[in-house]
N, C-alpha and C positions, 0 to 999 in steps of 0.2 A: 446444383449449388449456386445462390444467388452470386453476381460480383466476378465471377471467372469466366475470362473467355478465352476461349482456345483458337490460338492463330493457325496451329497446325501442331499434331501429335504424331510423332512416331515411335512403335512400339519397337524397344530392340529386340532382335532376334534368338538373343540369346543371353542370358544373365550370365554374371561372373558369377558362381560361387553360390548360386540360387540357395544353396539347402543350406550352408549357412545363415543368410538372411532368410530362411523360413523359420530361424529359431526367433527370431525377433516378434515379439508381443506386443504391439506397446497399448496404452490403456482405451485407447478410444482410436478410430479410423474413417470417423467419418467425413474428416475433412480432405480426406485425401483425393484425391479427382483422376488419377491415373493406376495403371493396377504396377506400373515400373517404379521398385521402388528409388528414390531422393539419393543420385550419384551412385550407381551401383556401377556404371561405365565413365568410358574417359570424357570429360568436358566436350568434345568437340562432336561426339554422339549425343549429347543429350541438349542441343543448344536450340533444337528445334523444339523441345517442348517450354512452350511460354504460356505466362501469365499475364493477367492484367485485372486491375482493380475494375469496379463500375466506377466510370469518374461524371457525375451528374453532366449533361451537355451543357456548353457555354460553360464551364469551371476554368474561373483567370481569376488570380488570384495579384494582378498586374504589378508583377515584379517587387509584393512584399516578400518582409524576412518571414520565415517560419524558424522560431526560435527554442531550441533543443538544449537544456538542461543537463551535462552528461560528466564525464569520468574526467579531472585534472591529469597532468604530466609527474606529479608529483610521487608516482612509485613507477617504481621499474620494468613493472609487469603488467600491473591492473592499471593502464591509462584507455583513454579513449582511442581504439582504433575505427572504429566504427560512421562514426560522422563528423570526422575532424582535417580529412585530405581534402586538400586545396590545386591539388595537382597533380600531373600523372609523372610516376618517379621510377619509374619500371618494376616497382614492389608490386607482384601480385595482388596479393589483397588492398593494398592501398588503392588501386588499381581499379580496382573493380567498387570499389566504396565511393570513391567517384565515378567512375561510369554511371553507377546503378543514381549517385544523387545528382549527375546530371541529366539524364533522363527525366526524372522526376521536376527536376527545376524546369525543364523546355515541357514537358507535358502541363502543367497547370501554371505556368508564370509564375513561380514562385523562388526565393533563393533560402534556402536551408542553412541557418546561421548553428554552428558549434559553441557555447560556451561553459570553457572546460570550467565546471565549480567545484565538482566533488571528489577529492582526493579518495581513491580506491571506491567511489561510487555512492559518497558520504551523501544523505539527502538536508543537512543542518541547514545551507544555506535558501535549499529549495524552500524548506517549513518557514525560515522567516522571510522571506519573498511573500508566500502566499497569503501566511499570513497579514502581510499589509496589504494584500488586493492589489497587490504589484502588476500584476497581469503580464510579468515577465518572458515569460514561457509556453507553448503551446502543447509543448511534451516533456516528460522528464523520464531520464534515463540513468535510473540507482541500483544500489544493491537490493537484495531483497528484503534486508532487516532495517534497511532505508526505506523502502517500500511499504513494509508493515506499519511502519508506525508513522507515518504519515495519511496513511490509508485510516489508522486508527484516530487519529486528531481530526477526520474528517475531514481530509484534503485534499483529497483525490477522487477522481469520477467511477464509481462502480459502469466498466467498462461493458456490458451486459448491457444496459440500461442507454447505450450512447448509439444510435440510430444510421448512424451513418457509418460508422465501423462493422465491417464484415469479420466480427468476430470468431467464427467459424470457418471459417476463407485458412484453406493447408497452409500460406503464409506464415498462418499464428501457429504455435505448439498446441498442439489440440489436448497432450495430456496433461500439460502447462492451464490450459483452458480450466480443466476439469477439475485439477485437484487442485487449484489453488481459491475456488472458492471458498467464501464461508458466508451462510443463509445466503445464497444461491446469488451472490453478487462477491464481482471481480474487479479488483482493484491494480493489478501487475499482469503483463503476460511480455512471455518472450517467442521468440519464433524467428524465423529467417531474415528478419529486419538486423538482428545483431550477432557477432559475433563473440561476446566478449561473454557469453553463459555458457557457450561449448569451451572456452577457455580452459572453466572451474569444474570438470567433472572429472572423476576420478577412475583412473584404466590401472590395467598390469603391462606393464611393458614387459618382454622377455629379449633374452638374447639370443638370437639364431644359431651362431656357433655351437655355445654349451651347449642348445639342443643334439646337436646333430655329434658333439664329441662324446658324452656320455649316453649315448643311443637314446635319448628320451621320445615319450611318443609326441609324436607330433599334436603338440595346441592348439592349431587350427582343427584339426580330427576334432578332436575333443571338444569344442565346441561347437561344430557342426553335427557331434553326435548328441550332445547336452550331458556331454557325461565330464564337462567342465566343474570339476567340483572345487571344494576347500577341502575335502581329503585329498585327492589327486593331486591339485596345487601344494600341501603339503608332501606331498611325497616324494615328487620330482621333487624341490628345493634340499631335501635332506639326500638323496642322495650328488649335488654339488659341492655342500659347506665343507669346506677345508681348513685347516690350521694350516696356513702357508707358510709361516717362519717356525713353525714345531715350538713356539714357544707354553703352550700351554694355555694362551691368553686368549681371549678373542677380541678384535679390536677392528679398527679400518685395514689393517693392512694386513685380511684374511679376507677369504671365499663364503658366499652367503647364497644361502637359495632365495631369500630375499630380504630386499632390503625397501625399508617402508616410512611412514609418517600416522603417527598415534591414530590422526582421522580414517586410516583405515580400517579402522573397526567400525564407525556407523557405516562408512559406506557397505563394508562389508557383512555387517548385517540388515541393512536394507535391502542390497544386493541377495541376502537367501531367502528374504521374502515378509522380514521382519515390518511390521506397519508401527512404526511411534507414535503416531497417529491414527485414528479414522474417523469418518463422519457418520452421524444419525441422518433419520430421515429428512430431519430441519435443515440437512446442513451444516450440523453443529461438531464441531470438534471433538474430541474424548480421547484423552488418554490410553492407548492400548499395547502398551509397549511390553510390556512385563509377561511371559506366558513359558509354559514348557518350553515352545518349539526355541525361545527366547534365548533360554538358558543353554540348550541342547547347541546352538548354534554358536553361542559365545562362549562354551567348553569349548568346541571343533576351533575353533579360530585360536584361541587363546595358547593351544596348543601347538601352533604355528611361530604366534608372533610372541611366547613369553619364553620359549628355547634362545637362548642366548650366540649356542653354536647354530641356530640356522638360518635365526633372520637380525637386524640391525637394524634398529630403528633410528630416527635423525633426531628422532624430537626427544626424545631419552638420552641419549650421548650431545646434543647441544652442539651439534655443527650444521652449518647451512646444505639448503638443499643441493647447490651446486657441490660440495664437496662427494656427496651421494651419488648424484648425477654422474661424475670424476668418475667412482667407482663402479659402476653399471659398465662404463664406457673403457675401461680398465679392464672389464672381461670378470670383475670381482662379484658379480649378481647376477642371478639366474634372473630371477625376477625383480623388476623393482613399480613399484606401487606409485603413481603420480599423478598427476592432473594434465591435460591436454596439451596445456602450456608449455610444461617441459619436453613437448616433442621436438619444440624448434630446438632445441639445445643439441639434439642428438644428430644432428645434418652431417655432423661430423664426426661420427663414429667409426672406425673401420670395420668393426664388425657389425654384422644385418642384424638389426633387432624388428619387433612384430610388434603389434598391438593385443590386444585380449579383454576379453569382458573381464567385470568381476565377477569371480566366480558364484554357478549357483551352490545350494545346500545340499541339496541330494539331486540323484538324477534325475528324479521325479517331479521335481519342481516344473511348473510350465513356462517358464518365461527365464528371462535375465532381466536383473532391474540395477539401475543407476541413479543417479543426480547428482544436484549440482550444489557448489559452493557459496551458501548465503550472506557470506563477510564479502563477497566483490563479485557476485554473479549480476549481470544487471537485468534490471527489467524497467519494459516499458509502461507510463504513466499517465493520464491527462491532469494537470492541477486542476482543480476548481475557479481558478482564476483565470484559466487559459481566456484570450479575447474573443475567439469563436468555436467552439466546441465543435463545429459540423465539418469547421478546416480543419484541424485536430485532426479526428478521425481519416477524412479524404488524403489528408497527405500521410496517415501514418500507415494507410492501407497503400497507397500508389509505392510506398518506401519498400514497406512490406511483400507485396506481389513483382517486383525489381529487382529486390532481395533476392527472390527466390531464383530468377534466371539468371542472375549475374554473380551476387554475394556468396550465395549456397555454394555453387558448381567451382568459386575460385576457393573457398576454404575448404571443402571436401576434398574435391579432386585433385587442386593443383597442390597450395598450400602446406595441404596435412599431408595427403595421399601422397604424390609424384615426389614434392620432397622429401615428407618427413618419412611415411611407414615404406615407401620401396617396393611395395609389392602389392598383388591381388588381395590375395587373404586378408589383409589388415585391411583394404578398403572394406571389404564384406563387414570386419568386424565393427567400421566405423557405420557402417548403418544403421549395427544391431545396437547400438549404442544410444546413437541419437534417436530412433523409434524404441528404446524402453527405458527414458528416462521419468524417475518416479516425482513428485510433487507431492510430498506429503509434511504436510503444515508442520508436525509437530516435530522434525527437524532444522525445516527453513525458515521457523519463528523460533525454535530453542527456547520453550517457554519455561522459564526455571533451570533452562540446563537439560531439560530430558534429550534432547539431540546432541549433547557432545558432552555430557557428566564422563561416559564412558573410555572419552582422550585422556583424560589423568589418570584413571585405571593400568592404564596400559602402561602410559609413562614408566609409571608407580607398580609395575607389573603383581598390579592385584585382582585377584581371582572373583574376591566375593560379589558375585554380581547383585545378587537379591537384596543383599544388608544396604550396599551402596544406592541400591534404586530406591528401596524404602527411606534411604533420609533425603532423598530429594523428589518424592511423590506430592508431597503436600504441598512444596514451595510450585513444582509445576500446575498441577492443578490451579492454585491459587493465581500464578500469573496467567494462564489460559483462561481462566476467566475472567479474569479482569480486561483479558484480550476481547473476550465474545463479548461482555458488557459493554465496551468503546464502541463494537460494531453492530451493536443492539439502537442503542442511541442512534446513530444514522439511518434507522429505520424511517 
């Protein structure tokens, strides 16, 4: 593989947990350069395996800015942690987001300016920068649905096509690479460079105690065997939910097998294998959401999350996620359904909770599939006005291959792993996770609603899937192509 150089590899001797990370799939692997997979041991094992971009000889870029386009302070959660330290604060990950952008500053004489513009990853003020030939920016780092339609105005550099970017370099999300094309050009990709996509992807968290008071089987088993299902998830949860006050009622202050947010139904049926998208041989998009396995899949769930005594949704009862959180941590949920993000919250839990895929459909399935949240997931950009497109690229690989030995190993291992999940088992799960995250256009562009019609459903605890898909068939279609036609024109 062109761009990587290996200063010295060593193979550990032994993996944690090997057969669970042999259920991991993920869509493509050929950017991977080592057969160990990405933090499966603790940080201070794996520090010898390094990266490094190709960095053309004599590259001085004599102490300019390189100016980065990225996430304001303006919400609580979705701000920029990524390229905005200024200093080392003893915060792990801050920590290391500087190490990794000083490194990079002393390798090519360059100094990496942060400017927070876009509240939860908004691209509005990017498109009117560019629009004026501003040449503000050399990279921009938005959400995805920020992404898209910028990409569609013609604003950004199909990243394929940029010559100096080792786009294929394990850096970058290889399955990110792949399915986020359309007509065989890439306009976003995320990868080791950032942390703020592993943020927005959605897991089960469990509680360890319940496990082990109610005799359940063990979750980890079950996932290392793949007989992780959404019957099985259903079935432990029903035998926890309690009436705790005998009132009759079901409310916050009972017992739940789990306790969730409406969006766990796409993830949950992406996760059994459901495609809302695919592509033809052009490349092109199409609609394919609708089928048997569709409906067969979204019965099995529906029968989980529309029992009122078994799980408790947040987004239906109209209280914040921390109050849920409360409950999980309160011993009140078996399971509870969340994004990445909410693991920081749990540091303080007295009881041990785990991580967990989403489940698959049957056992048969080959894989676990995931993704991410396209309202503040970010990805990376080059505007078409950047000043020099070949720096662009040279620093956002040197970012990227830095990322990988510094950024990666403090948010896997230390971060998430030693603080948040506690244990082995959940680092294994945290592998399977990040190697089978899905990229499928036709949830992360929501065209018409076909990737999230399904969240009111649920709210709205309505069954009819098919009536419901057929009155937003045609509006999707019609905006998905008017998407392909934006990106026709850029031909």
């Amino acid at each position: 593989m062109s761009g990587i150089k290996y200063i010295s590899v060593i193979l550990l001797a032994a993996m944690l947990f090997s057969a669970i990370f042999a259920c991991a799939q993920p869509d493509d692997t050929s950017g991977k350069e080592t057969t160990a997979p990405a933090g499966t041991d603790a940080v201070e094992e794996t520090t010898d395996l390094k990266y490094a971009s190709d960095i053309p000889a004599g590259t001085d870029y004599e102490g300019g800015d390189f100016n980065i386009y990225t996430y304001d302070t303006t919400n609580g959660t979705w701000y920029d942690v990524d390229f905005s330290a200024t200093e080392e604060t003893g915060d792990t990950l801050n920590d290391a987001v500087y190490s990794r952008m000083r490194t990079v500053e002393e390798k090519l004489n360059v100094k990496v300016q942060a400017h927070l513009m876009g509240g939860s990853g908004d691209a509005t003020k990017l498109k009117t920068s560019i629009k004026a030939a501003a040449g503000a920016y050399d990279t921009a780092y938005v959400n995805t649905f920020g992404a898209g339609s910028t990409a569609q105005a013609g604003y950004l550099y199909d990243l394929l096509s940029v010559g100096d970017l080792d786009i294929h370099a394990p850096w970058w999300d290889q399955n990110c690479v792949n399915g986020m094309t359309i007509l065989n050009k890439l306009y976003m990709v995320t990868g080791d460079i950032g942390t703020m996509y592993k943020k927005s992807i959605g897991v089960i968290l469990f509680n360890k105690q319940m496990i082990d008071d109610y005799n359940l089987d063990s979750p980890y088993a079950l996932v290392s065997d793949m007989k992780w299902t959404i019957d099985k998830f259903t079935e432990m949860g029903r035998q926890v939910s309690q009436d705790l006050n005998g009132d009759g009622k079901w409310t916050v202050d009972d017992k739940y097998g789990l306790l969730y947010y409406c969006d766990m139904i796409a993830l949950g049926l992406i996760g059994g294998g459901v495609n809302i998208c695919s592509k033809d041989e052009e490349d092109l998009p199409y609609i394919s959401f609708y089928n048997d396995t569709t409906q067969k899949i979204w019965e099995t769930y529906i029968e989980l999350l529309y029992d009122p005594s078994l799980s408790l949704s947040w987004s239906k009862i109209g209280v914040p996620n921390d109050d849920i959180i409360a409950m999980f941590q309160n011993n009140q949920g078996l399971f509870n359904f969340n994004e990445f993000h909410a693991i920081q919250n749990m540091r303080e839990m007295d009881t041990d909770f785990g991580i967990l895929p989403v489940p698959l459909y049957t056992e048969g399935q080959s894989s676990y599939f995931h993704t991410i949240n396209p309202h503040v997931a970010a990805m990376i950009c080059i505007p078409v006005d950047a000043p020099d497109v070949s720096k662009s690229a040279i620093v956002l690989d040197a970012l990227g291959s830095e990322s990988k030995n510094i950024l990666t190993p403090a948010y896997n291992e230390v971060y998430l792993k030693t603080k948040g999940t506690r244990d082995d088992d959940s680092e294994a799960v945290l592998d399977i996770v990040f190697a089978t995250l899905k990229y499928d256009v036709g949830y992360l562009y929501n065209w018409g609603n076909v990737g999230t019609f399904t969240l009111t459903m649920v709210n709205a605890y309505n069954p009819d899937l098919a009536s419901q898909y057929a009155k937003i068939e045609k509006a999707a279609e019609t905006a998905m192509q008017k998407a392909i036609d934006a990106y026709l024109l850029l031909e």
